[in-house]
Structures are given as structure tokens and as C-alpha cells.
N, C-alpha and C positions, 0 to 999 in steps of 0.2 A: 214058259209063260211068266214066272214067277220075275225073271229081271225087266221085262214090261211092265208088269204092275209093280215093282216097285220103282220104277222111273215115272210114272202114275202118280202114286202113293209120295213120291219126293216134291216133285215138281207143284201136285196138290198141297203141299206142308208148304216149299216155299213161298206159293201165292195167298195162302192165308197171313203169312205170318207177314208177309211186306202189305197185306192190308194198311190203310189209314187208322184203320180203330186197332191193329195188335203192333206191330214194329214200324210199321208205316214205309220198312224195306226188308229185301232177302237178307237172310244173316248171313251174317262173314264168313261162316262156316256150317256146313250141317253133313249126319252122315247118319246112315241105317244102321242103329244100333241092337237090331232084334229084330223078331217078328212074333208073333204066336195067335191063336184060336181065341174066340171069344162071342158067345152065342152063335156059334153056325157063321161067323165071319170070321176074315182074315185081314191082322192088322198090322201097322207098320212101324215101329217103337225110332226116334229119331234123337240126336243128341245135336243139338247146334247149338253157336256163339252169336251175339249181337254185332261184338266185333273182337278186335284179335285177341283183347286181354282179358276176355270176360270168360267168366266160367261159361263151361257145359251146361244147358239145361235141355232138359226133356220136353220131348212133344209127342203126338201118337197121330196117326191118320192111318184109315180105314174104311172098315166094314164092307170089304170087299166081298163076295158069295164068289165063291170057285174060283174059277180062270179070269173072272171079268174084270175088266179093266176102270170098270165103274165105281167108286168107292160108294157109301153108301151117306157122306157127308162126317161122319165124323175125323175132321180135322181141328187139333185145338191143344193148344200150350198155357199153361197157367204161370209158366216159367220158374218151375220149380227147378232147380238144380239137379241135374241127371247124376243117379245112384245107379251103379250096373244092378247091384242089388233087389233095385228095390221099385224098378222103372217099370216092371210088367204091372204090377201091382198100381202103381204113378200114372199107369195110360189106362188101366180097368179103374180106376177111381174115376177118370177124366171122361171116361166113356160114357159112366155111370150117369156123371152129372150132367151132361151135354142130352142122353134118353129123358133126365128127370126134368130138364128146361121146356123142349119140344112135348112133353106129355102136359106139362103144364096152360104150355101156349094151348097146345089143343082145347083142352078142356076150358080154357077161356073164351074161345070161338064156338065151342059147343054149348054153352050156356046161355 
């Protein structure tokens, strides 16, 4: 199940990132650079190029729950330059801020 959800999890990465508001196309290059746990989800650590001579940067999508194919929205690049190092840590910061935006919105419509 797991090489379906990450064909999922990729395809999801591409079409954020060829949005109008982030690359405005698929990058030149992208590849699953990880995975790992994170609140009871499963996520999908990615390293791609804008185009052929550009650095590596990171990106994360996820929040997948078990076998499903469903992520749970978190897809998002800040385009940091991908550290093998230091990328799980790079996609739990990105995850962070992306919960800390949607908690925000919330509580503006709940007011």
C-alpha cells in the first residue's frame, strides 16, 4: 500500500507546487527523500529542483492516517534547500506552521 500512497503523496507535492501562487509549474525534478510518523500521521519528506541547475529544496506532504490514500492537506514548500540532515526536522517545522495558520483561520470565523 505504501508505493500507492506515496505515488499519492508525490503527484499531491507536484500539483501544489505547479500552483500559480507557489512555482506556477511541476519541478524539473522531484524524488522521495524520506518518510517518517508525526502526530498519528504518515508523511512524505521530497527533495526537488525548479529547474536543472538549481539546488535541492525540500518539501513535505501528508498527513496521511494508516493505508489511506487520502492525505490530510498538508502539502507545502517554503523552499528551503534540502539537508538530508536536517529535512525531517524542515517538514515537522512546516507541518507545525501550516496547523498554526488553519488554527488561526479557525478561530477568526469563530469569533
Amino acid at each position: 500500500m505504501e508505493n500507492n500512497q506515496l505515488n499519492v503523496a508525490m503527484q499531491n507535492m507536484i500539483n501544489w507546487l505547479a500552483d500559480e501562487h507557489e512555482l506556477g509549474k511541476a519541478p524539473n525534478k522531484i524524488e522521495c527523500a524520506g518518510t517518517f510518523d508525526y502526530n498519528d500521521m504518515h508523511y512524505y519528506i521530497f527533495k526537488y529542483k525548479i529547474n536543472v541547475f538549481g539546488k535541492w529544496l525540500v518539501g513535505v506532504c501528508g498527513g496521511f492516517e494508516g493505508d489511506d490514500l487520502e492525505p490530510c492537506g498538508h502539502a507545502f514548500s517554503d523552499r528551503q534547500p534540502y539537508n538530508k540532515d536536517t529535512a525531517q526536522n524542515d517538514c515537522i517545522a512546516m507541518i507545525e506552521m501550516i496547523m498554526a495558520y488553519w488554527k488561526e483561520q479557525a478561530k477568526k470565523y469563530s469569533e
